[in-house]
C-alpha positions, 0 to 999 in steps of 0.5 A: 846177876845170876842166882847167889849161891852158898858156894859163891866167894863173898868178895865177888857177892858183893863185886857184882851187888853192892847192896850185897855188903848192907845185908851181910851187914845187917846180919851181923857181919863185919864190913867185908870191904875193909882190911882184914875182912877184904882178904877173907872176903876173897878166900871165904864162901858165902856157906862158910860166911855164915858158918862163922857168923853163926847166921842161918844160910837159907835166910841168907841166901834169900835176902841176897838174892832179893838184894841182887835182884831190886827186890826190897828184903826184910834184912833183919 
C-alpha cells in the first residue's frame, strides 16, 4: 500500500489495511466497520477523524503507515 495520508477516506484506510481498524481502535475511536460508523467512515478523512477523536494526526498517521506496512507500532 502506498503512503496513508491525512486526506485519504478512513473506509478505504482500512479496505486496503485491515490492521488499520486496531489502530484507529487503540487510539480511541469507535470501531469504524459497524453501523453508523461504517457510513461516516466513508464520508470522513483520515484528518478529520482524528479532529473528532481529539487524536494527534502525526502519531496517527505514523502508526498507520507502520500498520500498512508489517512494521510492528506502539499503538498506544
Amino acid at each position: 500500500m502506498d503512503q496513508i495520508t491525512g486526506d485519504m477516506k478512513v473506509a478505504e484506510v482500512i479496505h486496503r489495511c485491515p490492521a488499520a481498524a486496531d489502530v484507529f481502535l487503540a487510539r480511541g475511536c469507535p470501531d469504524m466497520r459497524r453501523g453508523f460508523f461504517n457510513l461516516m467512515a466513508r464520508l470522513m478523512s483520515v484528518r478529520n477523524a482524528a479532529r473528532v477523536h481529539k487524536i494527534e494526526l502525526g502519531p496517527l498517521l505514523e502508526d498507520l503507515n507502520k500498520a500498512a506496512h508489517g512494521v510492528a507500532g506502539r499503538q498506544q
